[in-house]
N, C-alpha and C positions, 0 to 999 in steps of 0.2 A: 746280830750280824747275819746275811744273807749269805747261806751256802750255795751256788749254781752248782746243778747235776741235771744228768740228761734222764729221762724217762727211766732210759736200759738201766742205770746206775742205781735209780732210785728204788727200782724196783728186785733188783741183785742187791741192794742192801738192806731192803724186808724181806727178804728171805735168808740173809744171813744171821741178821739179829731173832725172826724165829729159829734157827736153828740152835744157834750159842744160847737159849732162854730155853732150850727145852734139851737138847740132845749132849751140847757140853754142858750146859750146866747136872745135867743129872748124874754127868761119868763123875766130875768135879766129887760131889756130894758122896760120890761112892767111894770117891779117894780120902777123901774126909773121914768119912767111917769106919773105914779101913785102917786107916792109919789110928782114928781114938781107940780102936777096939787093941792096939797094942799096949797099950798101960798110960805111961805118965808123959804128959802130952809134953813137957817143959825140957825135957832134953829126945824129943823122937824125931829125926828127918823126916820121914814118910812124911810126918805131919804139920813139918814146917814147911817141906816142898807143896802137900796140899793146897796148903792156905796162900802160899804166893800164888798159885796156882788157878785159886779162887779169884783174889785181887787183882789177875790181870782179865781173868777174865771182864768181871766184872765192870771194870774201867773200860773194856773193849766193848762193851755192849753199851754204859753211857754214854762211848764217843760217837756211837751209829746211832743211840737214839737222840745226840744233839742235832747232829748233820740233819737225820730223817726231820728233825722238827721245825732247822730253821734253813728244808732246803728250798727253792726255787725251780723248778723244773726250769728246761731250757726248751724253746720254742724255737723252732725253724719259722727264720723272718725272712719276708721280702726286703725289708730294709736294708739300704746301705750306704749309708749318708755317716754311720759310724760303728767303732766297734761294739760290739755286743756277743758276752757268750752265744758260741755257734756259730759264730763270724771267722770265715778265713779270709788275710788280708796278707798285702805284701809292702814291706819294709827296706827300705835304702839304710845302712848303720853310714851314718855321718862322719868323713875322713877316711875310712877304706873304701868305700861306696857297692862292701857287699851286700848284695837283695839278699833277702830272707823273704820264707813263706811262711805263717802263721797260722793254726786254727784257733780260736780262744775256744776253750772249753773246761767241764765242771769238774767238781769232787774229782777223785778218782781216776781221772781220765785221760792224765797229764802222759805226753809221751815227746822227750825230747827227739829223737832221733824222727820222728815221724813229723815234728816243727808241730805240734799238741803240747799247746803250752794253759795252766790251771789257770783260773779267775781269782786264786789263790795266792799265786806266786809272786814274787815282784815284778817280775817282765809281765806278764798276766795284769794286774792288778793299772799297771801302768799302761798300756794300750785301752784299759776298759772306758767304752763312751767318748773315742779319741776321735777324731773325723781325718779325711784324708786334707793332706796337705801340711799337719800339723806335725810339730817335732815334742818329740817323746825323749824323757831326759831317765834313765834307767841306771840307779845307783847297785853296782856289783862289788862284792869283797876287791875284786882285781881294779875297780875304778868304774869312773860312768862313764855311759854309752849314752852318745844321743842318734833317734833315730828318727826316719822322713816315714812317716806312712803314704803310700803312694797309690795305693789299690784296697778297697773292700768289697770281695765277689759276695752277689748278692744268690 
């Protein structure tokens, strides 16, 4: 699976993942230690908090080194013949005939309120590679939305 992330993103999450591998992981380690040097590990919190402790991290570090391995940087295109991460476009919702403005973008970057919608998402996922003219059919808990793409600024 292809993660889309922008430069800025890719590069804010190698420096998080050195940080979590070297700087929490060693607090971790100390809490660990900390907590064995109190005796008998089988009934001690310190040491049960430690170790969840450990296990999230843990799990948070292999999730950035998934994303980091199977991301895509995003590229500012001249293109726009269709959507593509990096693409902001504008959308008629089919029946109310309210416009919506859209940017598609990666990882991390998703921001509803600012109409920054992930390559992730379902609304995301469903514009990707759409061309204008075409209707877009977007399944929500609340029901589906079909929408007109209308505009992709290039």
């Amino acid at each position: 699976m292809i993660t889309y992330i922008s430069k800025e993103q890719y590069e804010k999450l190698k420096k998080e993942l050195e940080y979590l591998k070297t700087v929490e992981r060693e607090k971790v380690a100390k809490r660990l230690k900390s907590a064995f040097e109190l005796g008998d590990i089988s009934e001690n919190a310190e040491y049960d908090i430690a170790m969840n402790e450990k296990e999230r991290l843990e799990r948070k570090i292999m999730e950035i080194e998934n994303v980091l391995r199977t991301a895509k940087i995003i590229r500012n295109t001249k293109r726009s013949d269709r959507i593509l991460p990096g693409s902001k476009f504008e959308v008629i919702e089919k029946g109310s005939n309210k416009k919506y403005t859209f940017t598609l973008v990666g990882f991390g970057e998703s921001n509803p309120l600012e109409g920054k919608i992930s390559t992730e998402s379902p609304l995301g996922q469903a514009f990707l590679n759409k061309k204008i003219g075409q209707e877009v059919l977007v399944k929500t808990p609340k029901g589906n939305t079909v929408y007109v793409i209308k505009k992709i600024y290039s």
